[in-house]
LUMROTOR-611441 format. One record per atom (N, C-alpha, C): residue number from 1; x, z, y. Coordinates in Angstrom, 2 decimals. Last residue first. Layout:
// residues N
nr/u/w/v
NUM/X/Z/Y;
...
END
This chain:
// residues 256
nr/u/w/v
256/98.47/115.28/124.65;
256/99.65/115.04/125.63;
256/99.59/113.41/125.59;
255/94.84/116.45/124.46;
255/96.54/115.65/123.85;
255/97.35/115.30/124.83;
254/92.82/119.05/124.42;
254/93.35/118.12/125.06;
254/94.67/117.67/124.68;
253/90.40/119.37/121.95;
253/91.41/119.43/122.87;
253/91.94/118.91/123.10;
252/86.81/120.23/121.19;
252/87.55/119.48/121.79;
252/88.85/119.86/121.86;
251/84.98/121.02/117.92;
251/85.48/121.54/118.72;
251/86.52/119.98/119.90;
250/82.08/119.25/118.02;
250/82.67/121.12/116.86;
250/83.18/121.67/117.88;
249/79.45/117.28/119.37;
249/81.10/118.21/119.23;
249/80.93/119.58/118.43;
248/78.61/114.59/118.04;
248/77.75/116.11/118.59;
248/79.47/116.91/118.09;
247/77.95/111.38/119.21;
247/78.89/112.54/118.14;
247/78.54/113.80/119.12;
246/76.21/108.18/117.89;
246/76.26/109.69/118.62;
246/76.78/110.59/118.12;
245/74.88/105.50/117.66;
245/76.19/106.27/117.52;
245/76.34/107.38/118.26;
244/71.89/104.13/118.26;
244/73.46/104.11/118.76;
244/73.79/105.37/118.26;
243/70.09/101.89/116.01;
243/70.62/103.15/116.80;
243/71.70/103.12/117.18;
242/67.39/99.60/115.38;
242/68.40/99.86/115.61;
242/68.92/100.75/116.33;
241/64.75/99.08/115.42;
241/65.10/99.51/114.02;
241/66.20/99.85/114.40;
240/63.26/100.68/118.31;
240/64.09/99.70/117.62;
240/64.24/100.45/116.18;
239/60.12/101.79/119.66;
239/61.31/102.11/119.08;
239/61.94/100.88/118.67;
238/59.71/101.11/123.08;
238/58.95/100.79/122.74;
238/60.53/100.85/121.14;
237/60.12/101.45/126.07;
237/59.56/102.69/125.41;
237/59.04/102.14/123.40;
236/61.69/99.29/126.12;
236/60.38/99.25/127.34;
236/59.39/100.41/126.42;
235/62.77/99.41/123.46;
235/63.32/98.51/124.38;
235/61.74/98.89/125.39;
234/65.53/102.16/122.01;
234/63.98/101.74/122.75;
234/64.42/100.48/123.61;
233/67.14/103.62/119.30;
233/67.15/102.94/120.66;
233/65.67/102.30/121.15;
232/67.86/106.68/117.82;
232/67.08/105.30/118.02;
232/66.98/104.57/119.26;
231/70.93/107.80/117.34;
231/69.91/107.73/118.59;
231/69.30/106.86/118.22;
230/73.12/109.47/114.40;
230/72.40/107.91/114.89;
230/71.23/108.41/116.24;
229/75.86/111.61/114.56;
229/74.46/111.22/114.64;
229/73.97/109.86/115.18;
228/78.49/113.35/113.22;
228/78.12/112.07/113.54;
228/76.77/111.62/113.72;
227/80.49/116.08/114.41;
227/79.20/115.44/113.74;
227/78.61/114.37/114.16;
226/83.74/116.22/115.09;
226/82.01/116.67/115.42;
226/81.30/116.22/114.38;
225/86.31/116.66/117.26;
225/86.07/116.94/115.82;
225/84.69/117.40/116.47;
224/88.96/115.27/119.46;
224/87.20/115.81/119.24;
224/86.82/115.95/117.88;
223/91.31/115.15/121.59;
223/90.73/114.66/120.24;
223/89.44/115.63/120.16;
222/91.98/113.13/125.14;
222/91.08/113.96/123.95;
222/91.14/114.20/122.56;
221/93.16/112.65/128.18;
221/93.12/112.17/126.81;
221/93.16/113.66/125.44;
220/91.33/112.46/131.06;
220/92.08/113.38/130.01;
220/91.89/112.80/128.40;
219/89.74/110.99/131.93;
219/91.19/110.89/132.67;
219/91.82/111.57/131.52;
218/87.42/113.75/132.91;
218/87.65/111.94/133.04;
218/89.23/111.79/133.34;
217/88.62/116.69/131.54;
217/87.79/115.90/132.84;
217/88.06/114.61/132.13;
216/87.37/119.05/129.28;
216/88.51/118.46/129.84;
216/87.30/117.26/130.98;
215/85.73/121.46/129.19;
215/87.01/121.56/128.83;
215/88.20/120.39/129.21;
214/83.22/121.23/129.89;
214/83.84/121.18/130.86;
214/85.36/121.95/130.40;
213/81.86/123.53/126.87;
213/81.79/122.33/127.70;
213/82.57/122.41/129.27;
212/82.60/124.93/125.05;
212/83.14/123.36/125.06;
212/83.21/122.89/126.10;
211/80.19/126.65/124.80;
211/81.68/127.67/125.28;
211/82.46/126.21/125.18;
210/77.44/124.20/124.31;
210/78.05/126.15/124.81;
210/79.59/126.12/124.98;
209/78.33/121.55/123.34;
209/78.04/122.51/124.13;
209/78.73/123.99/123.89;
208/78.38/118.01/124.29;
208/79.14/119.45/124.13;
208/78.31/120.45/124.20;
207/78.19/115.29/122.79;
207/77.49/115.62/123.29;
207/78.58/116.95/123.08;
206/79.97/111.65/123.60;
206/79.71/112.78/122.96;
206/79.21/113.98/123.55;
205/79.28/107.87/123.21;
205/78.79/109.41/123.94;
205/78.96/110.77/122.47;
204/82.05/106.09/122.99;
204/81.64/106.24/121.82;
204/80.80/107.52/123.03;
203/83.43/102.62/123.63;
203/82.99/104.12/124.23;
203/81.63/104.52/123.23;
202/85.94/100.28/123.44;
202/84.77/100.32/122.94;
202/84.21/102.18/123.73;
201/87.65/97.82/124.94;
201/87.49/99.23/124.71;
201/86.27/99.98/124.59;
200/88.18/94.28/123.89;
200/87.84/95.34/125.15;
200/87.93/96.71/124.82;
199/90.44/92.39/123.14;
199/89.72/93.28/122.96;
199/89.38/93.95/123.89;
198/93.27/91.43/123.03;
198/91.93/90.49/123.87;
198/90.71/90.68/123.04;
197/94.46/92.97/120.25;
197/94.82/92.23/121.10;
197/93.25/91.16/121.97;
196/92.69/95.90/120.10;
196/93.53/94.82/119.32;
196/93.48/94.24/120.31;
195/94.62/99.34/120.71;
195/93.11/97.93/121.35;
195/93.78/97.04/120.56;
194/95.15/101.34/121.61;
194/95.11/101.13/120.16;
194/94.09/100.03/120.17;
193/96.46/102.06/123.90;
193/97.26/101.42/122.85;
193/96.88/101.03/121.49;
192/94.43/102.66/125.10;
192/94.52/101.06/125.38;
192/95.85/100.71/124.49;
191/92.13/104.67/123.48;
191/93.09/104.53/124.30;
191/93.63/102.90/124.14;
190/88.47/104.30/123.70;
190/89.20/104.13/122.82;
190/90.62/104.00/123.57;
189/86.40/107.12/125.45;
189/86.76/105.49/125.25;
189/88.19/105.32/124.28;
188/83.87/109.21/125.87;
188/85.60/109.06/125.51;
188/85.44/107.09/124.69;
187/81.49/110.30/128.00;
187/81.95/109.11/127.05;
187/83.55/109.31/126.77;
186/79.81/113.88/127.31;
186/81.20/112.73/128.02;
186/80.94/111.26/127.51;
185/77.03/115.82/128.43;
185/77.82/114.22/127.74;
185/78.60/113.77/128.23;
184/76.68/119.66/128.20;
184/77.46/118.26/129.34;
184/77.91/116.79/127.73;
183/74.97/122.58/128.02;
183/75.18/121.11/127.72;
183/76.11/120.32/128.90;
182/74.75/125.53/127.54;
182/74.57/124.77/128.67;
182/75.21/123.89/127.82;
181/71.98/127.25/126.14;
181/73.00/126.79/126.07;
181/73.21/125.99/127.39;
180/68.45/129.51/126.10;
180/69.20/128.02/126.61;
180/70.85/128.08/126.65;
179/65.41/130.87/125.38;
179/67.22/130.88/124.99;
179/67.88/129.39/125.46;
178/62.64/132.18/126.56;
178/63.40/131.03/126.10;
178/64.92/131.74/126.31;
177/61.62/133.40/128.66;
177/61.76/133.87/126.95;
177/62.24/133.37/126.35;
176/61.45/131.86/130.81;
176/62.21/133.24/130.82;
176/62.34/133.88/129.01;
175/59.55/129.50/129.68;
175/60.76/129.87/130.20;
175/61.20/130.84/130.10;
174/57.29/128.97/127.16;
174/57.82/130.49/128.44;
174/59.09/130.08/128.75;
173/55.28/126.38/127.31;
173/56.68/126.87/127.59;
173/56.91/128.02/128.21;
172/52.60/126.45/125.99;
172/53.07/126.07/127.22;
172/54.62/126.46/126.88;
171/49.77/124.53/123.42;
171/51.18/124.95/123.91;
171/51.66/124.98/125.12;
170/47.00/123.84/122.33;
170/47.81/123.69/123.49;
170/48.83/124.56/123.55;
169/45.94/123.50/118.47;
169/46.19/124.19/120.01;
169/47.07/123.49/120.84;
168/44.35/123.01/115.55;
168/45.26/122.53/116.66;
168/45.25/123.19/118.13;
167/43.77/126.11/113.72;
167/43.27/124.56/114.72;
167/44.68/124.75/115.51;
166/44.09/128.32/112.66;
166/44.83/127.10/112.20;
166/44.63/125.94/112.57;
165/43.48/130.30/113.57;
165/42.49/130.11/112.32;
165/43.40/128.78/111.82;
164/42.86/131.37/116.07;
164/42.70/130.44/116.27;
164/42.56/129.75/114.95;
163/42.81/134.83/115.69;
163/41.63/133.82/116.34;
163/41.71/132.27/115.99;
162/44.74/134.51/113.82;
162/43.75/134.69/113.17;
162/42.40/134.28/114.38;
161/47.51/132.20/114.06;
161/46.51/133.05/114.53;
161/45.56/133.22/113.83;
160/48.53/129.49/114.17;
160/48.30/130.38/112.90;
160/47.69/131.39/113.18;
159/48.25/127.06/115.83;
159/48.19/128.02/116.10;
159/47.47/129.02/114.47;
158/50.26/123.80/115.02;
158/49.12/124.49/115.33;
158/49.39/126.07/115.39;
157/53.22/122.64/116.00;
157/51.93/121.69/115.39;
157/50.24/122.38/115.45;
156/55.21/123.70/118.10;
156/54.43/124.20/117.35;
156/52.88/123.13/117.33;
155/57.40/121.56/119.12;
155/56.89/122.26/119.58;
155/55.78/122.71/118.71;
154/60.86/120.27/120.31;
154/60.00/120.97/118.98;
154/59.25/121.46/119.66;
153/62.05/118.28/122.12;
153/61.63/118.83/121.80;
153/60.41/119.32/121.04;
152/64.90/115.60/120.23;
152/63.63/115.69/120.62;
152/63.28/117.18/121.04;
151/67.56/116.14/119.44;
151/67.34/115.59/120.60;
151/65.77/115.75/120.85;
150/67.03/119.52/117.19;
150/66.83/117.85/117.74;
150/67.27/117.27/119.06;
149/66.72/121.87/117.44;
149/67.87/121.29/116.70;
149/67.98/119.83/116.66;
148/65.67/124.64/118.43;
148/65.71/123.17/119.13;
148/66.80/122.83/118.69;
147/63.61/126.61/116.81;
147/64.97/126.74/117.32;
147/64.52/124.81/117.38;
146/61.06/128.65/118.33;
146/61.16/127.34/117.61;
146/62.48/127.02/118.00;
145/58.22/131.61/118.31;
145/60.06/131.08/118.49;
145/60.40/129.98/118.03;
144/55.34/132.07/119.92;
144/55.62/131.28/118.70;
144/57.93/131.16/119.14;
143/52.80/134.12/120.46;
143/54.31/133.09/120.66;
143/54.72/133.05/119.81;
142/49.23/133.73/121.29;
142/50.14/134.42/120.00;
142/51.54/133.36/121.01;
141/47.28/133.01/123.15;
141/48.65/134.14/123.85;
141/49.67/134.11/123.09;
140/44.54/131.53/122.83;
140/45.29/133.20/122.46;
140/46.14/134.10/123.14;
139/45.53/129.11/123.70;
139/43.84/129.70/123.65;
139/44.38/131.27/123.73;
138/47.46/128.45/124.35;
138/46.71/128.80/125.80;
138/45.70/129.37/125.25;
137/50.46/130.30/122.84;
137/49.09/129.41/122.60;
137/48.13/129.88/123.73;
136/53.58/129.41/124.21;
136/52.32/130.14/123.96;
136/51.39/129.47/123.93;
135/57.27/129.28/123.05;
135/55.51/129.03/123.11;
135/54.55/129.42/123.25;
134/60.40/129.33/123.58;
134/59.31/130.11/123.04;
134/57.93/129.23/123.34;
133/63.12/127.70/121.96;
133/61.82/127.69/123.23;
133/60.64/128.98/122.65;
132/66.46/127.57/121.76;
132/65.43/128.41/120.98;
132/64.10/128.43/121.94;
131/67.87/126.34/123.05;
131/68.66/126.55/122.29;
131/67.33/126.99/120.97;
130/67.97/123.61/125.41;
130/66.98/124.87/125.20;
130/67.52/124.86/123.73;
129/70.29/123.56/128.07;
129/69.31/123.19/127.09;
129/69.14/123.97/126.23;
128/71.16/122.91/131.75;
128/70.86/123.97/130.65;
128/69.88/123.10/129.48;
127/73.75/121.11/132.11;
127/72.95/121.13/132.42;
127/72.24/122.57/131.18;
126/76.49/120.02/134.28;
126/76.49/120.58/133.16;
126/75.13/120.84/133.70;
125/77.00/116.27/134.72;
125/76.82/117.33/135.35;
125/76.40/118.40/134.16;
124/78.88/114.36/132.61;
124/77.76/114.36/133.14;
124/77.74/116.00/133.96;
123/81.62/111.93/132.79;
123/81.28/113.08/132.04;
123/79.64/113.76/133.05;
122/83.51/109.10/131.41;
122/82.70/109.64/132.18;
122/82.35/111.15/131.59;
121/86.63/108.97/129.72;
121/85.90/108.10/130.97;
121/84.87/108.72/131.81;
120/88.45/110.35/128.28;
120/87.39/110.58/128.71;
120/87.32/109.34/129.98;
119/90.37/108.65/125.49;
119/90.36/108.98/126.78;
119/89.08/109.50/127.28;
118/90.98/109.38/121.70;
118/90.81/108.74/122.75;
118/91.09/109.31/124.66;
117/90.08/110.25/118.54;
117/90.75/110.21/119.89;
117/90.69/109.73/120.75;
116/87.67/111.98/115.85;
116/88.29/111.20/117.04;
116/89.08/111.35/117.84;
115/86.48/113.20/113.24;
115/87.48/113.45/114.32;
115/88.10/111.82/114.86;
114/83.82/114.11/110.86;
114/84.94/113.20/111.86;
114/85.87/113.73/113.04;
113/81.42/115.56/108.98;
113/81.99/115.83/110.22;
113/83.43/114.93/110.49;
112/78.29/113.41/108.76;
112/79.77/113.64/108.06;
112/80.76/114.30/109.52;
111/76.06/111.93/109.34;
111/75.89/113.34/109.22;
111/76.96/113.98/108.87;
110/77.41/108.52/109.17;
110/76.62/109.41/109.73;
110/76.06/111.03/108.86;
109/79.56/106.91/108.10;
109/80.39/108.80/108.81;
109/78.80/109.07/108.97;
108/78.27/105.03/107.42;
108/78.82/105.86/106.61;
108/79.47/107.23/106.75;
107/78.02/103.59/109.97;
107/76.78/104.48/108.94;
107/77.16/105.03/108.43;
106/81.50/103.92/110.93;
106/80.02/102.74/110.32;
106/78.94/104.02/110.34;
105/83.77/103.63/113.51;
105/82.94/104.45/113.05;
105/81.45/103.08/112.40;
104/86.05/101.85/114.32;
104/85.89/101.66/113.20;
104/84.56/102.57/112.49;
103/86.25/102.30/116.83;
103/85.76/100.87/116.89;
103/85.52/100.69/115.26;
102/87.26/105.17/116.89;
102/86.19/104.60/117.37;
102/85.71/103.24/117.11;
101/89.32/105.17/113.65;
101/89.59/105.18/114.97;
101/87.70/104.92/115.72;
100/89.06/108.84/112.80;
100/88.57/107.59/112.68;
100/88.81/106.75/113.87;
99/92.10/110.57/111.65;
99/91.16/110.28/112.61;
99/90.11/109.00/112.27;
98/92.56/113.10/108.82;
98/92.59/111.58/109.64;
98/91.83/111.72/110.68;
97/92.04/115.91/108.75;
97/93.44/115.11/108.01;
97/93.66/113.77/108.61;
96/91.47/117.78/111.04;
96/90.93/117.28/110.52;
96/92.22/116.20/109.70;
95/92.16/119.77/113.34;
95/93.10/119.61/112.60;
95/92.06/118.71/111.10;
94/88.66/122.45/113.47;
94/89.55/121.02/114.28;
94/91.10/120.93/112.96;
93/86.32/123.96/114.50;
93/86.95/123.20/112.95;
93/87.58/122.21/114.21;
92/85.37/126.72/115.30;
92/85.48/125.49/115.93;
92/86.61/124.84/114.97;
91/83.01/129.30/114.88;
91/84.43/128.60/114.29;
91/84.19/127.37/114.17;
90/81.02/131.21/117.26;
90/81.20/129.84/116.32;
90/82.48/129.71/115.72;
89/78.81/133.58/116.91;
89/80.40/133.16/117.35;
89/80.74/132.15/116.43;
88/75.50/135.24/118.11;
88/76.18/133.88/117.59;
88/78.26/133.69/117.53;
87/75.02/136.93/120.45;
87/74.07/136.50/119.15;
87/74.56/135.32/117.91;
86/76.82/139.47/121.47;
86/76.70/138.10/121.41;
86/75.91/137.95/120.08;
85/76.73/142.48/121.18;
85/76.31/142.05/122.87;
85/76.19/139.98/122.99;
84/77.46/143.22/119.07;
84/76.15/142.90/119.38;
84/76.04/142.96/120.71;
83/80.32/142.55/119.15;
83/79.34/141.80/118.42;
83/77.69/141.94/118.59;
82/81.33/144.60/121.25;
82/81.21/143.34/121.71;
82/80.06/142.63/120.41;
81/81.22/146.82/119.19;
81/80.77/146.80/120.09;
81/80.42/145.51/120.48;
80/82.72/145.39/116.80;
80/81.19/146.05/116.60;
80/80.49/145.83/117.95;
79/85.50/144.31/116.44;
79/84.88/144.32/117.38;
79/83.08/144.83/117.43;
78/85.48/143.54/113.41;
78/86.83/143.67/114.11;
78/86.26/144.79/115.64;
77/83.23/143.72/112.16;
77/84.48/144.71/111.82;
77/84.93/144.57/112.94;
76/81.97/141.61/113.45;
76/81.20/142.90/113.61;
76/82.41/143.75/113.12;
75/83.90/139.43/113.11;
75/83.67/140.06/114.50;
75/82.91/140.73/114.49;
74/82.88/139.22/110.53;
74/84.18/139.50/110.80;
74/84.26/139.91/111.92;
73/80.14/138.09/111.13;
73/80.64/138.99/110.45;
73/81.69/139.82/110.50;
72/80.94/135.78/112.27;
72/80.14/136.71/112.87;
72/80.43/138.00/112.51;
71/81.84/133.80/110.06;
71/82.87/134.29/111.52;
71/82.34/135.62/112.45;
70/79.35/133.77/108.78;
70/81.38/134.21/107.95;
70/81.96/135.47/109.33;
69/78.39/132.25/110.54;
69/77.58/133.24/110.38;
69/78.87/134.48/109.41;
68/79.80/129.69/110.28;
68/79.70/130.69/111.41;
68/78.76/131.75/111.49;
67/79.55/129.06/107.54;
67/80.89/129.61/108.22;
67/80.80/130.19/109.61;
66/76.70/128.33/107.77;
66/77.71/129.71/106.98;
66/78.75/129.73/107.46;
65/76.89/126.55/109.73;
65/76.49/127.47/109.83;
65/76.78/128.87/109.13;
64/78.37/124.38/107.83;
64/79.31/124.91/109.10;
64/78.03/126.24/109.85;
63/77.05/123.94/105.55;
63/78.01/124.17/105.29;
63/78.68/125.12/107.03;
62/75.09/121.73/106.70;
62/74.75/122.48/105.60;
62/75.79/124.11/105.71;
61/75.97/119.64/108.41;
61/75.06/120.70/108.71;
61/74.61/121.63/107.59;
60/78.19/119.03/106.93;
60/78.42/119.83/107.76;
60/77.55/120.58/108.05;
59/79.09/117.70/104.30;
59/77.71/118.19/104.63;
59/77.78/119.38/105.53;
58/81.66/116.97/104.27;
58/80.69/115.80/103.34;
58/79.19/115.98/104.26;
57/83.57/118.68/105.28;
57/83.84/117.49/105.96;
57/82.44/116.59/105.72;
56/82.50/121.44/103.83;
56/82.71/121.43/105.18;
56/82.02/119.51/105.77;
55/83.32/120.26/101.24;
55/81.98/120.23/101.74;
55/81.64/120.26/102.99;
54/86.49/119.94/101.69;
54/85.62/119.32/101.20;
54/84.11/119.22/101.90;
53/86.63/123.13/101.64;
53/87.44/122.23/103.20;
53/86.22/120.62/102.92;
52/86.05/123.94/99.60;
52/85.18/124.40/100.55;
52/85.31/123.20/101.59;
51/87.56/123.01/97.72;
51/86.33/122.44/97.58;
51/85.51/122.67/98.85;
50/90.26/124.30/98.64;
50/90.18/123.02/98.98;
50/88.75/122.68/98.70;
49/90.79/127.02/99.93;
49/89.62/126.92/99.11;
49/89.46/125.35/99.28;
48/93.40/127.60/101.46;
48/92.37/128.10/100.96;
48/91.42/128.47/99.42;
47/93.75/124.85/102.24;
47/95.21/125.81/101.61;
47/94.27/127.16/100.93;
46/91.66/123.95/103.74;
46/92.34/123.20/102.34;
46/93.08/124.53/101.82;
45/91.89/125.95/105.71;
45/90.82/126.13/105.12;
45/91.29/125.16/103.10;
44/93.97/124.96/107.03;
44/94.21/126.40/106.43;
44/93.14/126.58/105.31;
43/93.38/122.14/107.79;
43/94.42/122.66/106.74;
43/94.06/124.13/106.16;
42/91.48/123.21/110.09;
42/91.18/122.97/108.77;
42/91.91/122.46/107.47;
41/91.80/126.22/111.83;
41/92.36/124.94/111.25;
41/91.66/124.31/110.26;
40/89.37/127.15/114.22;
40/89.72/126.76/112.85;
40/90.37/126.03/112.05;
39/88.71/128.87/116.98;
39/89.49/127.69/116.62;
39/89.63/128.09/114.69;
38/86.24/130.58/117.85;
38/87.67/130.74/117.78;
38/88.15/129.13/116.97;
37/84.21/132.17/120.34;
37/84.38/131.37/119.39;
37/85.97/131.17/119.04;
36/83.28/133.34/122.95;
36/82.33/133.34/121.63;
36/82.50/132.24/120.09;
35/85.25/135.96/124.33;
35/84.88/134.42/123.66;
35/83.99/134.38/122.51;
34/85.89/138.40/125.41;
34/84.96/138.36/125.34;
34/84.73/136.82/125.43;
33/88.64/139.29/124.73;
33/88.36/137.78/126.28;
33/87.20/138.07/126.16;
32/88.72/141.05/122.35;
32/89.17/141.45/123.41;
32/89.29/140.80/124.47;
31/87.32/138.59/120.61;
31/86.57/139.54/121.20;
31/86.96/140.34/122.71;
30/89.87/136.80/120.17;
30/89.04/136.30/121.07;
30/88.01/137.64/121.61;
29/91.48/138.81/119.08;
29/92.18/138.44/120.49;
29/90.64/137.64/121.02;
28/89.71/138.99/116.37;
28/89.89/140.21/117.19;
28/90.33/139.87/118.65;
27/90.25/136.65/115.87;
27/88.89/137.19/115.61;
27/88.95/138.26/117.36;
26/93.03/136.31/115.29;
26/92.23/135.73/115.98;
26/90.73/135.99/116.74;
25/93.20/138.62/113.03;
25/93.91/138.80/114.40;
25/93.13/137.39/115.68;
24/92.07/137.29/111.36;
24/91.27/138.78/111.64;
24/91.80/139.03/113.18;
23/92.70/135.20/111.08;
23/92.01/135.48/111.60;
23/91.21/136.33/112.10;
22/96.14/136.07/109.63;
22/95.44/135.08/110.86;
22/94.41/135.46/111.49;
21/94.92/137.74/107.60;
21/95.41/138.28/108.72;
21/95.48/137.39/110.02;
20/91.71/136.94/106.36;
20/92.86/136.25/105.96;
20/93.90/137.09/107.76;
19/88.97/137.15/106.38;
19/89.80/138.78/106.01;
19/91.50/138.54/105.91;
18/88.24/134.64/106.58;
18/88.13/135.51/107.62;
18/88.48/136.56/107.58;
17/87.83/133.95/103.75;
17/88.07/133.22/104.51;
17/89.44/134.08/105.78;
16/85.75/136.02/103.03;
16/87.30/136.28/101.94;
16/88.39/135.44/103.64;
15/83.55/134.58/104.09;
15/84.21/135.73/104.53;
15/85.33/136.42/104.03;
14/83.54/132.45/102.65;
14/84.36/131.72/103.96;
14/84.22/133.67/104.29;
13/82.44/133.26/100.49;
13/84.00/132.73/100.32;
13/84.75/132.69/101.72;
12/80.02/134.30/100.85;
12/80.98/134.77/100.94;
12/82.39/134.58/100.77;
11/78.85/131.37/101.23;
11/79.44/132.64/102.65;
11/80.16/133.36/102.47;
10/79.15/130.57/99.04;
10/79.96/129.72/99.50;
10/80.23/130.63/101.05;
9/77.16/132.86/97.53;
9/78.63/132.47/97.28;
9/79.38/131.92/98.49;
8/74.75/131.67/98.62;
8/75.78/132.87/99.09;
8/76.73/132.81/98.82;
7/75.15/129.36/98.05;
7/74.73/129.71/99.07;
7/75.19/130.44/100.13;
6/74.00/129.86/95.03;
6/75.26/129.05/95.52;
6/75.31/129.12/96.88;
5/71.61/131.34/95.43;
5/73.35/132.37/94.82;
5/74.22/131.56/95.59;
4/70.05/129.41/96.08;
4/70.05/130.64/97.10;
4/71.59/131.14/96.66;
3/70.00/127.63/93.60;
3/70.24/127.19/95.09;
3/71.19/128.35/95.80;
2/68.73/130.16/91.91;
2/70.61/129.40/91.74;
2/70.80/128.94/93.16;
1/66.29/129.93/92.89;
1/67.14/131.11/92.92;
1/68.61/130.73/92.80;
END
């Protein structure tokens, strides 16, 4: 029960947050574009509630859903109508106090939200991914909703059903019932002024989505505020103890 209070508390702080005239007015200019998201300093947030700005940076996946569930909120005052025509409005954390440079990211940023710079080098065709899959059990029919928070897809272990009683079952995919985001991976590479000398340029994949993606091209020099994730690596399908480095975007923009 304490867990649960502290919890709330910390939502309702980031909705004190969001009653701040800045963002009410932010709130409000993105609804009147019909955007599903708004930019977040994260100074403002220090100037704030410095423990919050804190946890934000330590335990993002903990922490940056309440705040966008904060941000939701606020766009049901500001905007009612438009709010239930969108299921979600993110606050895109950027203005982070340091950068890391890329050649310096350890283990130690992993699950920690970061900010990077650099250049885009490559970028992938935009593709749909599955935000929320639905399921059906072939024996039954029952569906099942499973939010897709992995690189892997999730798919229901067994059928709770009262026909099926809790045996293992076959699963299909409803498409059309399904919820999908659109996705695109850039590489951003390290800029060539910040190379040590007869060094190469290291490239870090970052993953975008929804309302991010195809914000900037190859060529465009970047900063990126995200979340740091390890990929297990495979040699002939076959797992490594060892992972690559993977940043899952907050927010992108583009630097002069």
């Amino acid at each position: 029960m304490e867990k649960v209070s502290v919890e709330l508390d910390v939502e309702e702080e980031f909705s004190r947050f969001f009653k701040q005239e800045k963002y009410r007015s932010l709130i409000a200019n993105a609804a009147a574009q019909r955007k599903k998201s708004i930019m977040v300093d994260h100074s403002d947030l220090i100037s704030f509630n410095e423990k919050l700005s804190h946890l934000i940076v330590e335990e993002p996946l903990k922490y940056l859903p309440a705040l966008d569930r904060a941000a939701y909120k606020q766009l049901q005052v500001e905007d009612p109508e438009y709010a239930s025509t969108v299921k979600e409005f993110k606050a895109r954390i950027f203005n982070l106090p340091e950068k890391v440079p890329i050649r310096e990211i350890r283990s130690s940023h992993l699950r920690k939200l970061i900010a990077i710079d650099g250049i885009i080098v490559r970028a992938s065709a935009i593709k749909p991914m599955l935000k929320t899959a639905v399921f059906k059990c072939r024996s039954c029919g029952t569906r099942y909703h499973v939010e897709q928070d992995s690189s892997k897809l999730k798919v229901p272990e067994k059928c709770t059903s009262i026909q099926c009683r809790g045996r293992r079952s076959r699963f299909e995919l409803v498409e059309e019932e399904s919820e999908y985001i659109d996705y695109q991976l850039i590489g951003v590479q390290e800029k060539p002024e910040d190379l040590p000398p007869g060094q190469l340029p290291r490239v870090i994949d970052v993953g975008l989505r929804g309302d991010i993606v195809d914000r900037a091209r190859p060529g465009d020099r970047v900063i990126i505020t995200g979340i740091l994730f390890a990929i297990q690596e495979r040699a002939a399908e076959i797992p490594k103890k060892t992972s690559k480095m993977y940043l899952e975007a907050v927010s992108i923009e583009t630097a002069s």
